[in-house]
C-alpha positions in Angstrom: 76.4 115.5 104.6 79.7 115.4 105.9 81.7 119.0 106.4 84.1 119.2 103.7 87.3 120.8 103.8 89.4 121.0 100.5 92.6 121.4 100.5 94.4 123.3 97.3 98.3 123.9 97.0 99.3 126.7 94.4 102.7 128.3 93.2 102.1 130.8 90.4 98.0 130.4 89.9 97.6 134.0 90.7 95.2 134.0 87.5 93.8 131.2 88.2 92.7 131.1 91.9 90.3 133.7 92.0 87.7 132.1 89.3 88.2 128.5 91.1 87.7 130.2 94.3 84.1 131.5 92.6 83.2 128.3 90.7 83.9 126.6 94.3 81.9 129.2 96.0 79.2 128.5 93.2 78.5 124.9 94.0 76.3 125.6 96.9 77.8 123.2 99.4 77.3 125.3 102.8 79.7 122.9 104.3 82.8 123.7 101.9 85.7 125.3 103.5 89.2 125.7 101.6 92.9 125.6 102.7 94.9 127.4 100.1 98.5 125.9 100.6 101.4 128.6 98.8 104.5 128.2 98.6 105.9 131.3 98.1 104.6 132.0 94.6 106.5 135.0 92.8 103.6 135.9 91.2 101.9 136.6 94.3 99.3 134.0 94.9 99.7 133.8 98.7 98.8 137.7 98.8 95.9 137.4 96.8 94.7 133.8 98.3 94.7 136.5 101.6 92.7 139.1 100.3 89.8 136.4 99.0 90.0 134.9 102.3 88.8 139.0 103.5 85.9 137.7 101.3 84.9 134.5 103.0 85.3 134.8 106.6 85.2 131.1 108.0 85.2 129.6 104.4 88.8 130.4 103.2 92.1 130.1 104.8 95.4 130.5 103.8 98.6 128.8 104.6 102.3 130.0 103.7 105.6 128.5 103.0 108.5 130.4 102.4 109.3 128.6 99.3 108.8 125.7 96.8 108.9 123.0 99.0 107.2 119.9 96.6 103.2 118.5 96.2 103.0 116.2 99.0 104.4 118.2 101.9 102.0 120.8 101.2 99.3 118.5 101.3 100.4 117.2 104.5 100.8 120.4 105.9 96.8 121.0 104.4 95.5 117.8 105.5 97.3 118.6 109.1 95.2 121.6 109.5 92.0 120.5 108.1 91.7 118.0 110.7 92.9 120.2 113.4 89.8 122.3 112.4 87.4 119.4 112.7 87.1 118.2 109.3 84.5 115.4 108.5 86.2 114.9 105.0 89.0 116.5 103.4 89.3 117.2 99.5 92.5 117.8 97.6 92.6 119.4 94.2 94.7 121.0 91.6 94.4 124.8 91.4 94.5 125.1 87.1 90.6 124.1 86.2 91.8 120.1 86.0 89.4 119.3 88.1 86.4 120.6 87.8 84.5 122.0 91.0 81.4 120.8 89.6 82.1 117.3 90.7 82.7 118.0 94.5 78.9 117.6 95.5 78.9 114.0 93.9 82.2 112.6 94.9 81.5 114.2 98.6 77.7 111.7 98.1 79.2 108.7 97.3 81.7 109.0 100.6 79.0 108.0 102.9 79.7 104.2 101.6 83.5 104.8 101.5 86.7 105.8 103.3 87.6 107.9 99.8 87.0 108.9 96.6 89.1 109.0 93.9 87.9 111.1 91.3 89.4 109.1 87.8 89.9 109.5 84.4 91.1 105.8 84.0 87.7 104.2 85.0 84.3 103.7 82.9 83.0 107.1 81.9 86.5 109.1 83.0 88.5 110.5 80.2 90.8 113.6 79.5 91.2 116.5 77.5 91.1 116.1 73.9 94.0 118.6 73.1 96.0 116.1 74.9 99.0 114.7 72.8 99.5 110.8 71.7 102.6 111.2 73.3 101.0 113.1 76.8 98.3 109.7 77.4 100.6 107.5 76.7 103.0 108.7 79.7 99.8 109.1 82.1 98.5 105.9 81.1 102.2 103.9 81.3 103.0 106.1 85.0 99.4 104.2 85.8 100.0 100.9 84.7 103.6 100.9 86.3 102.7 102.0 89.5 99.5 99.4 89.5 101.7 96.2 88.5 104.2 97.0 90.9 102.4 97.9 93.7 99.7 95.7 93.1 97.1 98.6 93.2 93.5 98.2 92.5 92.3 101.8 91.9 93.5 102.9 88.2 94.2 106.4 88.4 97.0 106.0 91.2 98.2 109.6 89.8 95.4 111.4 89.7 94.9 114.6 92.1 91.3 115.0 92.9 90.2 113.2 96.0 88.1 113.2 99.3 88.9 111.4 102.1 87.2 110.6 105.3 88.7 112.4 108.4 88.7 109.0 110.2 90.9 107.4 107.4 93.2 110.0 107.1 93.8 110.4 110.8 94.4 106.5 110.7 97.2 107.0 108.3 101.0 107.3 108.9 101.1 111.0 107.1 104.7 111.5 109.0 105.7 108.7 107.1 104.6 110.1 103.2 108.0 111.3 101.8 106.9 111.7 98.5 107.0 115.0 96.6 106.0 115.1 92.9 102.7 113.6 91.5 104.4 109.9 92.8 103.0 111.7 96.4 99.2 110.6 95.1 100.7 106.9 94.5 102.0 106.4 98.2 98.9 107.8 99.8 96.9 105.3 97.0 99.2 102.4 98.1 99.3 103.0 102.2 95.5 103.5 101.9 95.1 100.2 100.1 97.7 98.6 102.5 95.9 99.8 105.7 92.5 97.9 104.5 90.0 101.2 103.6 88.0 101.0 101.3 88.4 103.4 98.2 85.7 104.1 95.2 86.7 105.8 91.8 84.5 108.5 90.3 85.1 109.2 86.5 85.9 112.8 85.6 86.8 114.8 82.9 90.3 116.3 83.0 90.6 118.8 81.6 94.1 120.4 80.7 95.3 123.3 83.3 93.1 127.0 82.0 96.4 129.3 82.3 99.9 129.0 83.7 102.3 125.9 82.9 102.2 122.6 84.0 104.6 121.7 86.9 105.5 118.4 85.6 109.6 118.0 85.3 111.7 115.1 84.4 113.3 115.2 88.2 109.2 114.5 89.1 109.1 111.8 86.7 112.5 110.2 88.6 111.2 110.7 91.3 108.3 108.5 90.7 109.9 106.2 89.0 112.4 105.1 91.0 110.1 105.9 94.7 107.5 103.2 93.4 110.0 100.1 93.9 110.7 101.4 97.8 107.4 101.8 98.5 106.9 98.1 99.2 110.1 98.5 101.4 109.1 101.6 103.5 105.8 100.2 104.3 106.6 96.8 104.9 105.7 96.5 108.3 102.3 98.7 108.1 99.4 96.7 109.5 95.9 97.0 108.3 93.6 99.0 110.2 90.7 97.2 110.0 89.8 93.3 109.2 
């Protein structure tokens, strides 16, 4: 099985991180290494992401920002040093319980027959929290359905967080390119993905709402996305595939 390096950006999930850290530690996979991503979190998350790294020599590192600087440039920034590290495959998840650890071993599986691995709450088996409001899946299922028609997207959870990627497919993408910030950052990567011809599988999962903190979800986010889906076409128009 492919050496799996997941990548996990925080701001304020100081009460948080050190139980995921655990539950991550608790699947078993030998081959799991992390990459906590901080951007400068008041609360202190970047200190104590160090001091768990103490912990797991080898298994844990920690990467710091010197301020809130957006989702997708602190993947990049992950994904950058993952694969400078000689990453087979390279996870990205949320740091608030939404996705549950517990699925890593699977998803991680079923890359041996793809490029990535969406894990989805849109697909057969996939749902979310019940707690959710009417008014809370009807924006995540809309945000979905807009960015599919318009992009022409096959996967259904173009929004969703909790991926793994083959190392090959990510070093075969134009991350300089990925402007993206909000949760619109997991569209672009979705659409250039599909665009460049790799093939992409969805997992269902069970999202669960975030454990502690606040959600990081703004209206500027929401603009963001909204308006960023219509240029995608644009910006990527001249992208070739990378394979037939």
């Amino acid at each position: 099985m492919r050496q799996l390096t997941v990548v996990i950006p925080t701001y304020n999930e100081a009460e948080n991180l050190p139980s995921l850290i655990d539950n991550l530690v608790a699947t078993s996979m030998s081959n799991l290494k992390l990459i906590i991503v901080d951007d400068g979190s008041p609360d202190g998350t970047g200190q104590l992401a160090e001091e768990l790294a103490v912990q797991l020599p080898g298994r844990l590192s920690v990467v710091h920002r010197p301020g809130k600087m957006g989702l997708g440039s602190a993947y990049i920034r992950g994904f950058g040093v993952a694969l400078s590290e000689g990453a087979e495959a390279v996870g990205q998840m949320d740091a608030d319980f939404s996705h549950s650890p517990s699925y890593l071993p699977g998803l991680l599986a079923e890359l041996e027959h793809w490029d990535a691995v969406f894990g989805s709450r849109y697909v057969e088996g996939g749902r979310v929290d019940e707690r959710w409001s009417f008014w809370r899946v009807f924006l995540s299922k809309f945000g979905n359905t807009y960015a599919r028609v318009i992009l022409r997207l096959q996967v259904r959870d173009s929004t969703g967080g909790f991926r793994i990627w083959r190392a090959e497919a990510l070093r075969g993408m134009p991350l300089q390119r990925i402007r993206s910030e909000g949760y619109v950052f997991q569209v672009e990567m979705a659409y250039v993905a599909q665009r460049m011809g790799f093939k992409i599988s969805e997992q269902p999962i069970y999202f669960e709402d975030r454990h502690i903190g606040q959600s990081k979800m703004s209206l500027g986010i929401q603009l963001e996305a909204a308006i960023r889906v219509w240029l995608l076409p644009y910006v990527y128009r001249g992208l070739q595939p990378a394979r037939a």
